[in-house]
Structures are given as C-alpha cells and as structure tokens.
C-alpha positions as CSV (number, residue, x, y, z in Angstrom):
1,X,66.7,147.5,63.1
2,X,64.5,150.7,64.0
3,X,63.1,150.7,67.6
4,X,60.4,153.4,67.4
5,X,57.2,152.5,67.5
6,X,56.3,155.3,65.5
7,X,58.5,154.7,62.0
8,X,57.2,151.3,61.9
9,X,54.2,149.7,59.6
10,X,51.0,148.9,61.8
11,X,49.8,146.2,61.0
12,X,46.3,145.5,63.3
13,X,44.9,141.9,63.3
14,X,41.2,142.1,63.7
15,X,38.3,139.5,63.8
16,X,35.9,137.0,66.1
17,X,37.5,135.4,69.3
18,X,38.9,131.9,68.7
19,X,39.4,132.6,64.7
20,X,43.3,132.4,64.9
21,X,44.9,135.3,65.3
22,X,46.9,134.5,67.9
23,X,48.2,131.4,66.1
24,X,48.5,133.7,62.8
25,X,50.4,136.5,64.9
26,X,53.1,133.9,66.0
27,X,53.5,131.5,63.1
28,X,54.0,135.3,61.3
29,X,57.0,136.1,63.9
30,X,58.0,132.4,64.1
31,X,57.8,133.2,68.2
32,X,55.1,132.7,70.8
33,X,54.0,136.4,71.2
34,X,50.4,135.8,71.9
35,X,48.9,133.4,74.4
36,X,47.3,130.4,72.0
37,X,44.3,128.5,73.5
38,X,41.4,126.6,72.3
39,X,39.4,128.7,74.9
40,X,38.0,132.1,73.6
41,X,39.1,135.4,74.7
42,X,42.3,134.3,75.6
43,X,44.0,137.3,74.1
44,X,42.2,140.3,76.4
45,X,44.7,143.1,75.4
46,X,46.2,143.8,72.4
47,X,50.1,142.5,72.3
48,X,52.2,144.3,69.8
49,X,55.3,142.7,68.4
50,X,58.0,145.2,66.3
51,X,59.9,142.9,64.3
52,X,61.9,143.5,60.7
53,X,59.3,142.3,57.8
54,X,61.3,141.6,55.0
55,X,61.6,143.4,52.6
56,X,58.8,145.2,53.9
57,X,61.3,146.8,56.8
58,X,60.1,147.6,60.6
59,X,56.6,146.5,61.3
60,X,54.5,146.3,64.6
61,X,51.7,143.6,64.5
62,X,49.0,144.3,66.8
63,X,47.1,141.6,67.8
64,X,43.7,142.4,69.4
65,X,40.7,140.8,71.7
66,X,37.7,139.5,70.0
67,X,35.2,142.1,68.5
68,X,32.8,139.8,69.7
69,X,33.4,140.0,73.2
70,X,30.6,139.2,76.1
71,X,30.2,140.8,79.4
72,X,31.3,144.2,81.3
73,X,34.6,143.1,80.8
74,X,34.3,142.2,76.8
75,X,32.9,145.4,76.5
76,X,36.1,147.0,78.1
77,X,38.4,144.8,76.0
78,X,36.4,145.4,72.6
79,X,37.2,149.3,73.1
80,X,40.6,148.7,73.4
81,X,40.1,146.9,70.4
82,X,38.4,149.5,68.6
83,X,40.8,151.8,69.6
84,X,43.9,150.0,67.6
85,X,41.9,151.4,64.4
86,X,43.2,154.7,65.2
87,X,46.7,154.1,64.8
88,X,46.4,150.9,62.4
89,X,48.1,151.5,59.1
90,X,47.5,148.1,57.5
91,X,44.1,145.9,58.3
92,X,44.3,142.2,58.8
93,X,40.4,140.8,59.3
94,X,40.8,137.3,60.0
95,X,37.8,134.9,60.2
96,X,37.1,131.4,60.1
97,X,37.0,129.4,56.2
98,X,33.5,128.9,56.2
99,X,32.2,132.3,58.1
100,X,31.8,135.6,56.8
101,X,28.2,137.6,58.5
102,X,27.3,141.1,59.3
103,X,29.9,141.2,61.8
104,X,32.9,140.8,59.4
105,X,31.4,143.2,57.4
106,X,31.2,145.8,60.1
107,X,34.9,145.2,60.4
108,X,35.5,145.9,56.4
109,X,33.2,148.5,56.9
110,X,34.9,150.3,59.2
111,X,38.5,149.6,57.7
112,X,36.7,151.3,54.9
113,X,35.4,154.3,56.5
114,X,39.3,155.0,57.3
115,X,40.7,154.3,54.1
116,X,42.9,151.9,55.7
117,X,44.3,149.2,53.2
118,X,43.4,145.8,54.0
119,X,42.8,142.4,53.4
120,X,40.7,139.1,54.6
121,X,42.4,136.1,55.8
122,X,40.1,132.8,55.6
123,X,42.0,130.8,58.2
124,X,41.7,127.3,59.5
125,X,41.1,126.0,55.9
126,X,42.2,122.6,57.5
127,X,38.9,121.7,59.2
128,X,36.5,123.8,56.5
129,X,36.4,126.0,53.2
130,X,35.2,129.3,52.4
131,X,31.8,129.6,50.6
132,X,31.6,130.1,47.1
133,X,29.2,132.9,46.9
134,X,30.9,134.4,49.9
135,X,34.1,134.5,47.8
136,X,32.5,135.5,44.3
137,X,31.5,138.4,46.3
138,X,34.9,139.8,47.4
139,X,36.0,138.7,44.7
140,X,33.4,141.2,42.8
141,X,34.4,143.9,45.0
142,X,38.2,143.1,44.2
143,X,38.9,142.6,47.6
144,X,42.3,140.8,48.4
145,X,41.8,137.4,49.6
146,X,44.5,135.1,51.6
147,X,43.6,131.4,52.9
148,X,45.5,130.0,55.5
149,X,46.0,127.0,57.9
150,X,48.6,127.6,60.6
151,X,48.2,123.7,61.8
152,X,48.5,122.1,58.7
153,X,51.2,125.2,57.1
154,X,49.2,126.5,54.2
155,X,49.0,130.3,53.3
156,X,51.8,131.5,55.5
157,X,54.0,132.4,52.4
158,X,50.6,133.9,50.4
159,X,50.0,136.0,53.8
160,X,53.5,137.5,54.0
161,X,53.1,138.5,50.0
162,X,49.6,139.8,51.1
163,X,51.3,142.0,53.7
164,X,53.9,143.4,51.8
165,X,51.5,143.6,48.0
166,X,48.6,145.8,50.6
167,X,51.1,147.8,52.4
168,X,50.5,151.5,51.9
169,X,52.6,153.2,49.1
170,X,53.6,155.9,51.3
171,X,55.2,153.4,53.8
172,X,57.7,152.6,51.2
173,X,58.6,156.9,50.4
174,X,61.2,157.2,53.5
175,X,59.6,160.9,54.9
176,X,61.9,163.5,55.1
177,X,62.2,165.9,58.1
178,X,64.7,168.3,57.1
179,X,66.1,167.4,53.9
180,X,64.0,168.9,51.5
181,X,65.1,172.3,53.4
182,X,68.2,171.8,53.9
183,X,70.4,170.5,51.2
184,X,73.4,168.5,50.5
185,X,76.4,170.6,52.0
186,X,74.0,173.1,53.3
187,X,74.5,173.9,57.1
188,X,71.7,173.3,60.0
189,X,72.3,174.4,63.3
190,X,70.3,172.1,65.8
191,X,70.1,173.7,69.7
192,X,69.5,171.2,72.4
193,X,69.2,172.3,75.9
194,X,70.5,169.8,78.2
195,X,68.0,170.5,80.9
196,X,65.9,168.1,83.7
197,X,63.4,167.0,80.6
198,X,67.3,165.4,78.6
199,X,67.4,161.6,78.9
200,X,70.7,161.0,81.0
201,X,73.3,160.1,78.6
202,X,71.1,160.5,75.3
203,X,69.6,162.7,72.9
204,X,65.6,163.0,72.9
205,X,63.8,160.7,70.3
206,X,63.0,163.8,68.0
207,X,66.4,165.3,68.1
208,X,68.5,161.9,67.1
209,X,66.2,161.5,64.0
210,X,66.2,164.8,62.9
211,X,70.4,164.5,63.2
212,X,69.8,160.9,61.0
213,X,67.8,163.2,58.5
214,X,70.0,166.0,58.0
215,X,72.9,163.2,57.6
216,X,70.9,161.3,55.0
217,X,70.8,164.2,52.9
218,X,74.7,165.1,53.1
219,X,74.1,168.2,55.2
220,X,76.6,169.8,57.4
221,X,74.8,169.2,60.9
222,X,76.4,171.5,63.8
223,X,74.3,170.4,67.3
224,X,75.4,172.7,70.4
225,X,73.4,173.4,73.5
226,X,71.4,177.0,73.8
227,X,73.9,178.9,76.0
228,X,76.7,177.6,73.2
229,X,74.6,179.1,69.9
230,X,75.9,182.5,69.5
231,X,79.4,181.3,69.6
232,X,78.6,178.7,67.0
233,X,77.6,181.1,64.5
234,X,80.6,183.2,65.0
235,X,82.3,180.2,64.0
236,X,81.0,179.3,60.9
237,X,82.2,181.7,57.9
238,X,78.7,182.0,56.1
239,X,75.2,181.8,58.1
240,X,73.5,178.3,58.5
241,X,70.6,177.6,56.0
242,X,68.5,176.5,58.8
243,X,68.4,176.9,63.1
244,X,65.9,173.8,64.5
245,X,65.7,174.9,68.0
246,X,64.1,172.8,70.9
247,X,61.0,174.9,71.5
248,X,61.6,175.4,75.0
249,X,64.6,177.9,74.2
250,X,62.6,179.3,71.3
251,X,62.4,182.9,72.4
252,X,66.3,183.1,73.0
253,X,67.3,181.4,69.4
254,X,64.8,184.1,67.8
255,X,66.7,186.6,69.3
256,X,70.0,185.7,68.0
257,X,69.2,183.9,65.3
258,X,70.1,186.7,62.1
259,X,67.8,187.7,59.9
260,X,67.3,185.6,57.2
261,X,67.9,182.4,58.6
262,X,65.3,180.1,58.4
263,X,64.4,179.2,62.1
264,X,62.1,176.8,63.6
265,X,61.4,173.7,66.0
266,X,61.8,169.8,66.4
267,X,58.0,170.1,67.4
268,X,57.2,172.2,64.2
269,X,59.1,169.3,61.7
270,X,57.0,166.9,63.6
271,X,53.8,168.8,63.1
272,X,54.3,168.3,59.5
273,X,56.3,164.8,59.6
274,X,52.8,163.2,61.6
275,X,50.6,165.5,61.4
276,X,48.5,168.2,58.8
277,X,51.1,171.3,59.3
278,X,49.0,173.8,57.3
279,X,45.7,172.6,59.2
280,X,47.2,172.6,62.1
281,X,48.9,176.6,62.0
282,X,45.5,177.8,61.3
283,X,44.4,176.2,64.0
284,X,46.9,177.6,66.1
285,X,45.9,181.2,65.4
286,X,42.5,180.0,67.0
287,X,44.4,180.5,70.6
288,X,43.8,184.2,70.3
289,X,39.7,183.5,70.9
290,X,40.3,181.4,74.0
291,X,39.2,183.2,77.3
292,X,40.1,182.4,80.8
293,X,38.4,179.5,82.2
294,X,38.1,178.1,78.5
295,X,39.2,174.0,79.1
296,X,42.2,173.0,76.9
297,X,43.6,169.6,76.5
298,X,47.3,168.6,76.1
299,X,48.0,165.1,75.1
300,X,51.1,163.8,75.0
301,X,52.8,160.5,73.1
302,X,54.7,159.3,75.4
303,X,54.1,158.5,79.4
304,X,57.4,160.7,81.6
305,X,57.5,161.5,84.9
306,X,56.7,165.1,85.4
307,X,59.3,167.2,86.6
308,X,59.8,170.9,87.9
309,X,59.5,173.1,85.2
310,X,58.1,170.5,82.5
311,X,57.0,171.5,79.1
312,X,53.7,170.3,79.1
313,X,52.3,170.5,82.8
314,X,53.9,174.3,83.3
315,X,55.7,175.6,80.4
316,X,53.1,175.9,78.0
317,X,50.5,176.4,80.6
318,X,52.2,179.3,81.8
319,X,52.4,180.8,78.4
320,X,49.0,180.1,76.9
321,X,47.4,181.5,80.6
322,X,49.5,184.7,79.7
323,X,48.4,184.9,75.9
324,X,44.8,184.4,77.3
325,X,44.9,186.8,79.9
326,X,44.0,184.2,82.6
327,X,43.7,181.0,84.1
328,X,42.6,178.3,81.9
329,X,41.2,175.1,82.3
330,X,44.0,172.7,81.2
331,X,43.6,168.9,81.2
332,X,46.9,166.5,80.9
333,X,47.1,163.3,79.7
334,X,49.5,160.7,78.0
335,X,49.9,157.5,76.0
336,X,47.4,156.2,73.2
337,X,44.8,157.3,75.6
338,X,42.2,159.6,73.9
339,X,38.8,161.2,75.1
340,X,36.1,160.2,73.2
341,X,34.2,162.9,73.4
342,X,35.7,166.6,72.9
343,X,33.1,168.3,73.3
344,X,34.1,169.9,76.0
345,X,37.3,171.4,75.0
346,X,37.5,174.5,73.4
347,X,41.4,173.7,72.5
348,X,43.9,170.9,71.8
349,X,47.6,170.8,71.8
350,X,49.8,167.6,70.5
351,X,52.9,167.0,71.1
352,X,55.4,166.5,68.2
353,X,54.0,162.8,68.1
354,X,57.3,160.9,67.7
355,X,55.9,157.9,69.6
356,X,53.3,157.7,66.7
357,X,53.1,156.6,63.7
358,X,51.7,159.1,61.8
359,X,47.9,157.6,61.0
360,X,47.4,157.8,64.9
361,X,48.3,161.5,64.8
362,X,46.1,162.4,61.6
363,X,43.1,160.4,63.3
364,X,43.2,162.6,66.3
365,X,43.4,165.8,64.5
366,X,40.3,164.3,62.2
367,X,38.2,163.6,65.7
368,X,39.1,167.0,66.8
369,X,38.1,168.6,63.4
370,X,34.6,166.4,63.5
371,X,33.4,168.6,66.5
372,X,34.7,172.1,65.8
373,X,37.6,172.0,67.8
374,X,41.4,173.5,67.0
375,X,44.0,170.9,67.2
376,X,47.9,172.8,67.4
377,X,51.2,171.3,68.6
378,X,53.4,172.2,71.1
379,X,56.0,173.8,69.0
380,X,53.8,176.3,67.3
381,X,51.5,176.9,70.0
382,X,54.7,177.8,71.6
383,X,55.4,180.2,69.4
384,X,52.5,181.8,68.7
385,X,52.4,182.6,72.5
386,X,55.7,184.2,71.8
387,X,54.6,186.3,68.8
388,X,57.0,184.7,66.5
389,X,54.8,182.0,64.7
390,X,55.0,183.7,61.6
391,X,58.9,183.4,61.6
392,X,58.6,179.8,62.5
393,X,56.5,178.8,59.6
394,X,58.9,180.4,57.2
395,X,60.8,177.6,55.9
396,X,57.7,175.5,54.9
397,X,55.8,177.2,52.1
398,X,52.0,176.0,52.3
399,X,51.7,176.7,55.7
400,X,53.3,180.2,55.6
401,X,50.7,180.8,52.4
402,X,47.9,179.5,54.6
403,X,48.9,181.5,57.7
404,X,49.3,184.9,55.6
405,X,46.0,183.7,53.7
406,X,44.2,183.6,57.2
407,X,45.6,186.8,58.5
408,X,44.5,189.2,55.9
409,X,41.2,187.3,55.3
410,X,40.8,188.4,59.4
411,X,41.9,191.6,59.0
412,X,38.9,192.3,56.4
C-alpha cells in the first residue's frame, strides 16, 4: 500500500457541524478515525485517514470542522477548513436530508470555482427526507446525488460507487516521471549525494520514486553518489540516455556530464510531475529582474529540521543573493501552510512538492499567478543561478520551446 500523502486521491468531506461527517468518515474506513458526538463542533481540525479504496487505490479522506463555525475560535477552525480546498481532489458536501440553503450552495459554489469533481451526500435519511424541489433541482443541474443513513446502514455501498464513478480521470492515468524519456532498456544515471540533508539508512522520497519509475518502464537504472559519477560512465560502453542529478551537485554533474546527454534534476521532474513545468521555467527567467532587498519566499512540502548547509535556508539563498547581486529579503516556511496574501513578494520558489498531491501544488502556483507574482522550483531556480537552465530543460520539449520562445521574444 502507498504511504505518501502526495500519490493518494483527496478526498475532502465538507458541510454544517453535526451533519455526519464524522459518522460518514468512519463507517467509510470501518474504524473510529474521527471523534463522533451528538455535540457540534466536535471535530475542530481536520483528521486525514490514507487508507486503500478499492478499486479506487490509495486515498486520504480529509475530514474537516464545520463551515459553520461560531466564535474567535470557529473562525480559526473554518480557515483551516477552507484551506483543505486547496489540496482537495475529490469534494464530498455532506448535509442533513431535509437541508440544502445558501450555505451549501456556497460550498458547491466554491467546489465549482475549482473545478473540483464532486458530489452531495443527503445523510441521516433515517430521521428525515430530502425535499423534492431541492432534488429536481440538482437533479436539473445533473448533479450526482448520494442518500445515506450511517445509523440505520443505508447508502454506504451507493457512497463508495459515488467515490470511485466522481473520482478524477486523471487519478486513474498512473503519471510518469521519467519513463516517457527514458525508454525500455534505455540507461538513466541517477546521482545522489549522501550528505547531512540524506535520511539515515534511506533514500529521499523523490529519489525512491523516481528509481520505481525508471523500473516500471524496463529501464536500466544505474544510482551512484556524486564523487562516484565519472567512474560510472567510464563503465558503461555507450552514454546513458539520461543523468537526473540531485540539484545540490548540479554544477559538478554539468561539468562532466558529455555533451549530448540529456541532464537534469529530481526537482525539475517534480516541477512537471505536480506542478505547470512550462509556466513555471518562464517564471524562472523572472529572477534576473529581482534587486537586492526584493522579498522572496521559499516554501517547502515537508517540515525538517534545518541543518548546516541546508538547501533551502542557505544553499539557494546564497545562490539567488549572488545572481541578484545582493542581499535579498528571503522568507522560509514549511508544511501546507500558505500566505494569503502575496502581495508582498516579488518571488516564489517551491520545492519539488513530493509531499503533495499535485492539485495543492497547481493551486499555489494559480494564487501566485492571480497577483503577478513568479512561482519557480528549487531545481530550476537552481540552475538558472548556475547559467545552465537551458541544458536542464532539454529533455522536456514544451518547456525548452517556451524558454527559447521567451528568450528571443526579450532579446527583440
């Protein structure tokens, strides 16, 4: 069973407090994930539960406070609440049999907005039942109905066909990282430096799927570490089709890696895995307007405790400050945690995202977009810095188009 978060369905139950979605949420699991009371607002942060959905495959259901929360702290939970929309791939609204007002609509509405699938789930169809006219018009709008009693077990099996019939289509096409580049018997070299910033004992979360890719695609996958890469192409009696270097030792691995050889980073395939790679490169060529004492943000997926020489708090620092010519103004932060407003930002870097599912990724790059401001990634921000962006871009058509595109539209 997959254990990322990020490769998984989301699956965000929304709706009033006290409509069931707690009850829904475990009798969908068949455990007690959420806290179930007859009290509302029981449920003040959203629980997530990764389970297999079969034949659906790895989901996460996030269950979420009340929308129609009271108080300083309702307020506090609702944005939490509202925040799950950003990384939500599938939308559950829940309500009551016999309620639907201007609130559930805002819900639909905003579900909408996102072009998120989703459906309605009229629960507790035990103790009352949906309006006609309410129904005739969803129906009208052909919008995916589901009734449901968790007390008395009706729906359960209509709300798992639900699930699996409203899932996104692109859920189901597995994404590729490196196999439409590399094919079967082809050779990829994959560097990975074993520095402070390796997991003791493992491979980082990138890396091990991007070895899963290569092997799903019958490629010849060689892995060595950077001061080991020169040796490894003496070894091999024709050159690789493809070196994926981690972007820290980018500058070394363009320097031997021969002409002709398709080079580029784990960040770089994750940019275009999660993310909008061709929006994203032009956005990266942005960095060359940025002035000292500009603010940039870097947010990164996944919360680590900093060390020396880490890639986000000094390396790219250090390298963006030296494109610039000067100190910038460079804000850190980590998780699903996400300013609201950008205003202030001239510049934002992502990390390769692979602690996100790939809507959560697109909806920050969309908020950044909405006021003006760039949105890179690590990878290519990283080599832009180093001058070799163009080089790293090679082996992904639309984005090298797009960045030559750019460059002579600049230089006229």
């Amino acid at each position: 069973m997959c254990s990322c978060k990020s490769f998984r369905l989301h699956i965000g139950l929304f709706g009033r407090r006290n409509v069931g979605k707690s009850s829904l949420l475990n009798a969908l699991t068949r455990q007690a994930v959420s806290i179930v009371s007859a009290e509302a607002g029981t449920t003040t942060d959203p629980v997530e539960k990764p389970m297999e959905f079969l034949p659906l495959g790895p989901v996460l259901f996030i269950d979420t406070a009340g929308l129609d929360d009271i108080g300083e702290l309702g307020q506090l939970r609702m944005e939490k609440t509202r925040a799950i929309f950003d990384r939500t791939d599938l939308g559950i609204i829940i309500t009551e049999a016999n309620q639907w007002t201007a609130f559930e609509e805002q819900i639909l509405e905003e579900l909408q907005k996102r072009k998120i699938p989703y459906f309605i789930v009229f629960n507790k169809i035990d103790l009352a039942q949906a309006q006609p006219e309410i129904l005739a018009k969803l129906q009208a709008k052909k919008i995916p109905t589901v009734f449901t009693s968790v007390q008395a077990h009706i729906g359960l099996d209509q709300l798992r066909e639900a699930i699996l019939t409203t899932a996104p289509e692109s859920f189901f096409n597995n994404p590729v990282i490196l196999r439409d580049i590399v094919g079967p018997k082809e050779t990829v070299v994959q560097v990975m430096p074993i520095d402070n910033e390796a997991p003791k004992g493992r491979l980082l979360l990138p890396q091990v799927q991007t070895i899963r890719d290569a092997l799903d695609g019958n490629a010849l996958s060689i892995v060595v570490k950077e001061s080991e890469f020169k040796k490894a192409l003496e070894a091999l009696n024709r050159p690789p089709k493809l070196v994926v270097t981690d972007s820290s030792a980018f500058e070394q691995i363009a320097r031997e890696t021969p002409s002709g050889v398709l080079l580029t980073s784990f960040s770089i395939l994750f940019a275009r895995l999660k993310g909008d790679l061709v929006s994203q490169v032009i956005d990266t060529l942005m960095l060359d307007r940025l002035k000292p004492g500009n603010r940039v943000l870097i947010s990164e997926s996944c919360s680590h405790h900093p060390i020396k020489d880490d890639i986000g708090r000094v390396k790219i620092p250090r390298w963006m400050n030296r494109h610039v010519g000067g100190e910038l103004d460079i804000q850190v932060i980590q998780g699903h945690d996400f300013p609201k407003d950008l205003s202030s930002y001239r510049f934002v870097v992502l990390c390769g995202g692979c602690m996100f599912n790939r809507r959560e990724i697109l909806t920050r790059l969309l908020r950044c977009h909405e006021v003006g401001v760039p949105c890179s990634n690590y990878g290519l921000v990283i080599a832009h810095c180093l001058g070799i962006l163009e080089r790293a871009i090679e082996p992904f058509p639309e984005a090298l188009a797009a960045y030559r595109s750019h460059q002579s539209s600049e230089k006229k």
